[in-house]
N, C-alpha and C positions, 0 to 999 in steps of 0.2 A: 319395901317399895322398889328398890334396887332390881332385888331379882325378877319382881314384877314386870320393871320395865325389860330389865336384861332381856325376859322369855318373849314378851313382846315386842322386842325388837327381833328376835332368832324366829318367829311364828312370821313376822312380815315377810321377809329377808324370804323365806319358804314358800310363802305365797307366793310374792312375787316371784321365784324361780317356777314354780307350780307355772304358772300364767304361762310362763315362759314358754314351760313343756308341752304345755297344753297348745299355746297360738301358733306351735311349730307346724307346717303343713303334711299332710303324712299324702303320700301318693296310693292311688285310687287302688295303681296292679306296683308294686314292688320289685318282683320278674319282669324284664322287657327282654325279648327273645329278638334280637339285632343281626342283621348281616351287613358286613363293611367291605365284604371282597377280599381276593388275594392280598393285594397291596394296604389293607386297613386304612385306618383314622386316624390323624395321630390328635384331633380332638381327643379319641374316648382313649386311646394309649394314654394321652395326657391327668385327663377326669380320673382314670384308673386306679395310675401312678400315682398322685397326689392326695389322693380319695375321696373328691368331687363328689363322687357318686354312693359314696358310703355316708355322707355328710347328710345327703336329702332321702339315705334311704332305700336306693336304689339299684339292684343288682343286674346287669346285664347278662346274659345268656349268649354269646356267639353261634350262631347257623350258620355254615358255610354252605353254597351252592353248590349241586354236581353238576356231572354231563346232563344229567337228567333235570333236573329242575334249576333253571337259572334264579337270580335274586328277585326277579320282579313274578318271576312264578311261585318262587315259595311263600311271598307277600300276599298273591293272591289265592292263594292255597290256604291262609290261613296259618303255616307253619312258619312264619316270625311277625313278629309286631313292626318292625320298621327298617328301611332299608337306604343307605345314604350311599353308596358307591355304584348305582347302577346309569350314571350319569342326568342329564335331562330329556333327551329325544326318549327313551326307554318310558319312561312315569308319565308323561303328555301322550307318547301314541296308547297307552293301556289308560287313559283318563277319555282320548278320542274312541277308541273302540268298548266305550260303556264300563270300566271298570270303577268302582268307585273308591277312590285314592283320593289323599289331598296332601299338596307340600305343605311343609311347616319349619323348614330350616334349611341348612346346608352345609355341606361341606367343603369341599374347594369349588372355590369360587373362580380359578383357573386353574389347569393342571399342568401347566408346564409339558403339552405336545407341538414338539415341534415339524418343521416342514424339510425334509430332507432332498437334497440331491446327490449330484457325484460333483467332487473336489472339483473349483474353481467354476463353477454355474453363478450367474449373476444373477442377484434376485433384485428386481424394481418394484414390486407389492404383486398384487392378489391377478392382475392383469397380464403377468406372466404366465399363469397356470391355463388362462384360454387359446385353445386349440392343443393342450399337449395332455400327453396321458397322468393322469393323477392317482396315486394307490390309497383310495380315500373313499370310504360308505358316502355317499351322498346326503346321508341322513345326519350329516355333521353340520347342523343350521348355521354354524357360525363362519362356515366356507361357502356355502351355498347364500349363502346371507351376504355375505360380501362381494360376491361375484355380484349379487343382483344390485348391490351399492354402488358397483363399478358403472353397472349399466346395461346390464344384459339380462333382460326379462325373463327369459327362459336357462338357467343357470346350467341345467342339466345337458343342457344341449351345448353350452358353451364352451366344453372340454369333454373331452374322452374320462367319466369317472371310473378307475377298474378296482372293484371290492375285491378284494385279498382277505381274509380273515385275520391270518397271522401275520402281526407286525414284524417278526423275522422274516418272516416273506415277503413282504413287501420291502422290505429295507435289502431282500436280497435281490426283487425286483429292479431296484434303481442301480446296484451292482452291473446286474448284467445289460441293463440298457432297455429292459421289456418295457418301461414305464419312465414319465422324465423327472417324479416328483413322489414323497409318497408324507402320507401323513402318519407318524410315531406316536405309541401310549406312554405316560408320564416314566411309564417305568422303563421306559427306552433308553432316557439319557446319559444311564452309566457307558452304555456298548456305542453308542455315537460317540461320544465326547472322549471315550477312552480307546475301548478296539479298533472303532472305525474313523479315529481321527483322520487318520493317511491320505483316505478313501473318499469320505462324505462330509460336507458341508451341513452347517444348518442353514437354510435360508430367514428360517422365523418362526416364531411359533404362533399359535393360532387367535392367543391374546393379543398378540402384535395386530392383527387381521382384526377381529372385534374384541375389544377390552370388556372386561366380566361380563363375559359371553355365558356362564352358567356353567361349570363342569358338569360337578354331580350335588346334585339336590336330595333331602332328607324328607320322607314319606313315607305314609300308613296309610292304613282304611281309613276312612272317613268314620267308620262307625267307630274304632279305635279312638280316635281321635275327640272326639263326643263325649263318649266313654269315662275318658283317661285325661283330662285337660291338665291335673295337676300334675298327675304324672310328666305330660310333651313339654308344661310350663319348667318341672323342676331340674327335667332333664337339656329344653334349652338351657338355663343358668348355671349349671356344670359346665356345659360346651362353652359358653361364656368366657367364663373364667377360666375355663383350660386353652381357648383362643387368646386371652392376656396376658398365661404365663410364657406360652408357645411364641409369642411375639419379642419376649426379650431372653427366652434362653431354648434358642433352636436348636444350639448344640448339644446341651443335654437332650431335645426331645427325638434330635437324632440317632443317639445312643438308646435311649427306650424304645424308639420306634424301628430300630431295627433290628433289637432282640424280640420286639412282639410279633415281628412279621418273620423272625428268623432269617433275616437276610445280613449281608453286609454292610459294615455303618458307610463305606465309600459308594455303595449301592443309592442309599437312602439320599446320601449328601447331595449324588449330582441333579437329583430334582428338588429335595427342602431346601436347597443353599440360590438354588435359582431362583430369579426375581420374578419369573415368571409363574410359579408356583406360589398360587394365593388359597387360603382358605380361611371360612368366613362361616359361621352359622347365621347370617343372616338370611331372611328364605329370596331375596333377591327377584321380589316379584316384578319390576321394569321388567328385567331378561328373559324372564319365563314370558311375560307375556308375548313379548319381542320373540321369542323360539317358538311358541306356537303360531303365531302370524308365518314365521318361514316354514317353518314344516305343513302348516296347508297348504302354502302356496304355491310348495314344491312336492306336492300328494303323497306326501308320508302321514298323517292323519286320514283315518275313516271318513268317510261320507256322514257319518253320527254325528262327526266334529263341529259340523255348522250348528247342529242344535245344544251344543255343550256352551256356556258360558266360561271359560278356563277360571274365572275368578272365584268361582265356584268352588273349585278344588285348590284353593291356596290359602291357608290362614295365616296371617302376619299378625292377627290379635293375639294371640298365647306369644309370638313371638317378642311384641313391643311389650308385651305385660312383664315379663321375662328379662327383658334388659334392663326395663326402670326397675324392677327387685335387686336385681344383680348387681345394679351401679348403687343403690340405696345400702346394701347390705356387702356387697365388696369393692366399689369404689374405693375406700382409703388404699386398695392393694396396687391400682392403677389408675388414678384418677383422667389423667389424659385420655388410657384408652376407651372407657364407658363415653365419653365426651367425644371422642371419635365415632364410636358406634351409633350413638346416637343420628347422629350428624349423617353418619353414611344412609341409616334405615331413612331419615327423612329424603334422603337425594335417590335413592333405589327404590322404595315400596310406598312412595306415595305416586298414585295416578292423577 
């Protein structure tokens, strides 16, 4: 009778593990072929590191962009599945000129660009920059967006915008006096804050101007997306949890993050350690919506744009699906921060 029960208790014990194996979610594609940019993720650095994404299953592919085909072209080429560093005016003007994309995440949520000039310029907000030359694409909603908050209908017209391509350039701009302000990429802050201490000031950065103004946003096909739900589900809750660990041991993830990017960890530092550098898988749809409203109305969107509903192109459902699993199955690792996120997704992504 002993052994009897013995085996019958080893046969449950089995099933129940079985169950186990079985209830686990297996993802639709396994491969996800990803571009992050020069400067990468340090979400999936993190996910990597840790094995996030070995945990659900899930094998990343890196695609890096060339001269020839940037990230939002190789997206819609078909030649990667999803693409998080290509910022947001980029995936809204290819959703207004008919491409069919949709966000479903994010990655930084600001990126720590600030406003430079030359040593000892006084800055009073966003009100200083009209009438004077600005080294700055116009298609930066969250400056154009503020200008029109100050009060100036036509934003474009209320300063001299001069596109520069390269951010050395434009920083060598404000050097020689060709321009009175320029605007810097995240990856700037090493050579301000250390080369060009002497020389240039920051006036602010552009969170300072609108607060989670939307860096760079996380997006696929739409048909991808349809597709692969369990997949975008399983792969938010990695990011998740690699946003929980990221939030209380930056220093390590600065040491990872700057052997993935192959750069300097004193590189990496002077934007991960900034406070102005935020990132967030949340898909942050207020903002998005809030950037496409500026960028119509400063005709960076197609003429197709009026017919486009932008809500269209944004899923937050795989994303809230994705945090209640996350906070249900790794809560105990940070209980506070699932409890935050939460709290954030109702104050950003409900309309």
């Amino acid at each position: 009778m002993k052994k009897f029960l013995s085996a019958l208790f080893i046969f449950a014990v089995l099933l129940s593990f079985s169950s186990a194996v079985m209830a686990k979610e297996v993802p639709e594609t396994s491969t996800v072929r990803w571009n992050s940019g020069a400067s990468g993720n340090v979400l999936l650095t993190i996910a990597e590191k840790k094995g996030y994404f070995d945990e659900v299953g899930i094998k990343l592919v890196e695609v890096p962009a060339t001269a020839v085909m940037s990230a939002m072209g190789l997206l819609s080429a078909g030649m990667v599945d999803v693409v998080s560093n290509a910022g947001t005016s980029n995936p809204l003007q290819q959703i207004a000129a008919g491409v069919d994309i949709t966000i479903f995440g994010g990655h930084m949520m600001t990126g720590a660009m600030p406003i430079i000039a030359k040593k000892g310029v006084k800055w009073n907000g966003v009100k200083d920059l009209v009438g004077k030359k600005f080294a700055c694409n116009p298609s930066y909603f969250a400056l154009t967006g503020a200008v029109m908050d100050a009060g100036y209908e036509k934003p474009l017209e209320a300063l001299e915008w001069i596109v520069i391509p390269s951010y050395n350039d434009a920083l060598a701009a404000v050097l020689k006096g060709e321009v009175d302000y320029a605007l810097q990429g995240t990856e700037q802050n090493y050579a301000i804050k250390n080369v060009n201490k002497d020389t240039l000031d920051i006036m602010c950065y552009m969170s300072d101007i609108m607060p989670a103004y939307s860096c760079c946003r996380m997006e696929a096909k739409t048909e991808f997306i349809k597709n692969n739900p369990i997949t975008i589900k399983l792969i938010l809750k990695a990011l998740l949890r690699a946003q929980s660990y990221y939030e209380t041991h930056k220093e390590e993830a600065v040491v990872w993050h700057a052997e993935k990017i192959r750069a300097e960890k004193e590189f990496v530092e002077a934007y991960m350690f900034d406070e102005h550098y935020r990132v967030s898988a949340d898909p942050l749809l207020k903002s998005i919506v809030r950037a496409w409203k500026i960028l119509d109305a400063t005709g960076f969107l197609s003429e197709t744009a009026k017919e486009i509903n932008i809500l269209d192109h944004v899923n937050t459902e795989i994303y809230e699906t994705a945090l209640k699993e996350a906070a249900e199955e790794y809560g105990n690792e940070a209980p506070e921060f699932y409890e935050k996120m939460k709290k954030f997704f109702e104050e950003n992504d409900r309309l």
